[in-house]
C-alpha positions in Angstrom: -0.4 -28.1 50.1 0.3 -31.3 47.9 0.8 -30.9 44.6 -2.3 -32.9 43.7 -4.4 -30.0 45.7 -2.1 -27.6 43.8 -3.4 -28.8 40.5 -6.9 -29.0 40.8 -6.7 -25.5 42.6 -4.8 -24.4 39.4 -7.2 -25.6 36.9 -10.5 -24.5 39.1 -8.9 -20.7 38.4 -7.8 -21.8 35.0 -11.7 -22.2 34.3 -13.5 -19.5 36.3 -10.8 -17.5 34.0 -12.1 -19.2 30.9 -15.9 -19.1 31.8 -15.1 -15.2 32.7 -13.3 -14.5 28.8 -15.8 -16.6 27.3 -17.3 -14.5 24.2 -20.9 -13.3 24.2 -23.3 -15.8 22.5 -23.2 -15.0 18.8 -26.6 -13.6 17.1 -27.9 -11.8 14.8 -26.4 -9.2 13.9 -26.2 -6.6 11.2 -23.1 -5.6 8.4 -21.7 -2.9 8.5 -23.1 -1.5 11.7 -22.6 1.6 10.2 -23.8 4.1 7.4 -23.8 7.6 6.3 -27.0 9.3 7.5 -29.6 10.2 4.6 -27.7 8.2 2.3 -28.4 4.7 0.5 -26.7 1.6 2.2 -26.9 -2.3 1.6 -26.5 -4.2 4.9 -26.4 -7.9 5.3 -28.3 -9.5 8.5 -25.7 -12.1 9.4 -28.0 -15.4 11.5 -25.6 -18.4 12.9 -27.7 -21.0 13.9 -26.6 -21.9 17.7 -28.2 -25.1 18.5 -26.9 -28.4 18.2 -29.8 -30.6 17.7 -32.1 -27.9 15.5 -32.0 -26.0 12.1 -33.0 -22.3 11.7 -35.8 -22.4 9.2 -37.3 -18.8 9.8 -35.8 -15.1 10.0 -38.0 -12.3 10.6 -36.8 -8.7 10.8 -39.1 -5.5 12.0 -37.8 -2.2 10.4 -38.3 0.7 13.3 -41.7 1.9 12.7 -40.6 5.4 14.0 -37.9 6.0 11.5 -39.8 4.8 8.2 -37.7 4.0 4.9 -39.1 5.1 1.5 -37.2 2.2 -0.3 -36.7 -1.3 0.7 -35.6 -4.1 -1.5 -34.4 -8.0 -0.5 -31.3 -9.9 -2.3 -32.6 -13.0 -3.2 -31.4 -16.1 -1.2 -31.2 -19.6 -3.1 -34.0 -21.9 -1.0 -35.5 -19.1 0.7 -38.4 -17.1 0.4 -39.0 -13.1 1.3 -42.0 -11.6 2.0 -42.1 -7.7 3.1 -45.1 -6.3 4.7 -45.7 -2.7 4.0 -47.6 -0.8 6.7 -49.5 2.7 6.5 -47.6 5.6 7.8 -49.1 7.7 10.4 -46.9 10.3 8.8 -46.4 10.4 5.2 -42.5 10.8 4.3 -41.0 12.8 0.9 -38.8 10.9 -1.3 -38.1 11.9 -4.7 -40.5 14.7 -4.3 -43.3 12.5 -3.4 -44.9 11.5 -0.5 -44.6 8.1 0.7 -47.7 6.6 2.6 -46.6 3.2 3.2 -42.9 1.3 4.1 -42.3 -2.0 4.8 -42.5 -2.5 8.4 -41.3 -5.9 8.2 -39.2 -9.1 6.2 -39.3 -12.5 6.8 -37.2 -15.0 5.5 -38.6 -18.7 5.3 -36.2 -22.1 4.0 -37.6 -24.2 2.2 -36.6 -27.7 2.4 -33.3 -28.6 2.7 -32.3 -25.2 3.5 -32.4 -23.9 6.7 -29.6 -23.0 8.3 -27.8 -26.1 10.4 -26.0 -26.5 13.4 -22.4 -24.7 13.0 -23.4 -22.8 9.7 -25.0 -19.3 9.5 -26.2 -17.6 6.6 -26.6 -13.6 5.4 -29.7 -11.8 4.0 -29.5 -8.9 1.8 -31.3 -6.0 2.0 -31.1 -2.1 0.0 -32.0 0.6 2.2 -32.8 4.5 1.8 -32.5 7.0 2.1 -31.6 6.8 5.7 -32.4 9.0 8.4 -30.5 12.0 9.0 -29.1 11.1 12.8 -28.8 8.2 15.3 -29.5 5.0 15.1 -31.6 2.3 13.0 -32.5 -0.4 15.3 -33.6 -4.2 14.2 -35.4 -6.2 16.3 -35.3 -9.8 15.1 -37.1 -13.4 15.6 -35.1 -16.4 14.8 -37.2 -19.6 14.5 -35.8 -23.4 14.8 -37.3 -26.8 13.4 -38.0 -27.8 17.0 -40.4 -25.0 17.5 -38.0 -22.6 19.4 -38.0 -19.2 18.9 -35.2 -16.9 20.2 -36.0 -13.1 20.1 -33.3 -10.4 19.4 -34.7 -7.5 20.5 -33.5 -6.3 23.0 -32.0 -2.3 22.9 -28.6 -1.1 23.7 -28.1 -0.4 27.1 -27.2 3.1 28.5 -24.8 1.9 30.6 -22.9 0.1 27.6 -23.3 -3.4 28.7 -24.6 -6.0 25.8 -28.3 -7.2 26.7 -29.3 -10.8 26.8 -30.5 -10.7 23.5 -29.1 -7.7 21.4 -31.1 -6.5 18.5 -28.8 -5.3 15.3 -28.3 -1.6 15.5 -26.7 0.5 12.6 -25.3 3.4 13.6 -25.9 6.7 11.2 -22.5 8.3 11.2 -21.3 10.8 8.9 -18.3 10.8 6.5 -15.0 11.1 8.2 -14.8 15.1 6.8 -11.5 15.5 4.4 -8.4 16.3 6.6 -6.7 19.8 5.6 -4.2 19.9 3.6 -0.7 19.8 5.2 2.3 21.9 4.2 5.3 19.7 2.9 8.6 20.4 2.2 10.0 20.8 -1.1 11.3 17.3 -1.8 14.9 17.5 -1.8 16.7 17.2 -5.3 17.1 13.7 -6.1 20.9 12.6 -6.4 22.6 13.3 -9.8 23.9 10.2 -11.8 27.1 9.6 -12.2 26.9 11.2 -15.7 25.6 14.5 -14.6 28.2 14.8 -11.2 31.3 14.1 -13.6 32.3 17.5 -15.5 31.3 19.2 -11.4 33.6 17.0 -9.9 36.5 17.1 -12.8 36.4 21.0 -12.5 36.6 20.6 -8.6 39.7 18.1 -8.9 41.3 20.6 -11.9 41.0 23.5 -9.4 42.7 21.8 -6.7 44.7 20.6 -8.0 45.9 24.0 -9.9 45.8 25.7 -6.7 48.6 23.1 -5.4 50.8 23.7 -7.9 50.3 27.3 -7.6 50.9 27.0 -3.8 54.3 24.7 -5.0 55.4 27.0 -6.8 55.4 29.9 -4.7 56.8 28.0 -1.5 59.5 27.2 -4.2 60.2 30.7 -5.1 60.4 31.7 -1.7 63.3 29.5 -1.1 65.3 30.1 -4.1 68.6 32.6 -4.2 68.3 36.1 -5.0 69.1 36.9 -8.5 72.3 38.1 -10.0 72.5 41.0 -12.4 73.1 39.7 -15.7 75.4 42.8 -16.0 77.6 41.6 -13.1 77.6 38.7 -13.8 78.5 39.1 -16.6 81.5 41.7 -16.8 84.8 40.3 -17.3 87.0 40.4 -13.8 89.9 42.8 -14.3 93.3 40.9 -14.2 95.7 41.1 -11.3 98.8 43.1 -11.8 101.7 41.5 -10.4 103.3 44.2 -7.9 105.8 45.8 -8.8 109.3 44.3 -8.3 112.0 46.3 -6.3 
């Protein structure tokens, strides 16, 4: 094969690989995707605008009509206007000790001039939720709306096989506090070195005692090696003289 054919062979793979990795298309998505169940949470619906040639000038968000919310409240968004819609509960719901007979169903975000959302930016909507169900899931289907008149719908549910959809609607997951982890026994830490100033008298004494105990040790190696002792009274006594012998 010439290296020519090599080479385009080699950059064919290169871009099946590429067009393989690719990421998923951004949307809209919802952040955290995660809150404690029957708690209060604020999450922020995140909306990149992915065309080149339009601007995103509407966002419209439907709350799951089978898990109702007792409290909703929107952030305010310099140059754009929310509008909730409430809807009448089939079921009323207890909050505070009273029952709740209408939620809002549904938000929608419009820009006013000059500030939709252009090609490459994305903005984030604020919203206060609670309290939240006690289990599962909160799932938020969404309509995104350009200036040419396209609408792209995120609606689509998670899949049970684990693959992301076409067009994924946000989901927050309902998870509970990571519980506290038990307390684990530790070791006592071990003393902390002594200064200087606190070793010195321990290690004088130590040195004093050796070095006593080599003297000592001296001493007696000494003694063992040194001549018996005379009497004094021996030594002492005067020798008797010699007699000359007698003469014949």
């Amino acid at each position: 094969m010439s290296l020519l054919k090599r080479a385009s062979v080699v950059v064919t793979v290169a871009g099946l690989l590429v067009a393989v990795a690719a990421p998923a298309q951004a949307h809209v998505t919802v952040n955290p995707n995660t809150a404690t169940p029957g708690g209060y949470t604020k999450v922020t619906f995140r909306v990149p605008n992915e065309m080149d040639n339009a601007k995103t000038t509407k966002l419209e968000v439907a709350l799951p009509a089978d898990q109702p919310i007792a409290s909703v409240s929107v952030k305010p968004v310099p140059g754009w206007t929310a509008t909730p819609t409430t809807s009448k509960l089939a079921t009323p719901i207890k909050s505070h000790d009273h029952d709740i007979t209408e939620a809002v169903s549904r938000i929608v975000w419009t820009a006013d001039a000059g500030s939709a959302i252009k090609p490459g930016e994305f903005q984030e909507f604020d919203v206060s939720l609670g309290p939240l169900p006690a289990s599962g899931q909160l799932i938020f289907k969404a309509l995104q709306t350009y200036s040419d008149g396209t609408v792209v719908r995120w609606i689509d549910e998670p899949s049970s096989d684990g693959t992301e959809p076409e067009h994924p609607a946000a989901v927050l997951k309902l998870t509970a506090a990571a519980a506290a982890a038990a307390p684990v026994a530790t070791q006592a830490p071990a003393a902390a070195p002594a200064s200087i100033g606190t070793r010195a008298p321990g290690v004088i004494g130590l040195i004093a005692a050796v070095v006593a105990l080599l003297l000592a040790a001296g001493a007696f190696l000494r003694a063992g090696r040194r001549p018996a002792a005379v009497s004094p009274a021996a030594s002492d006594a005067p020798s008797e003289p010699s007699i000359p012998a007698a003469r014949g």
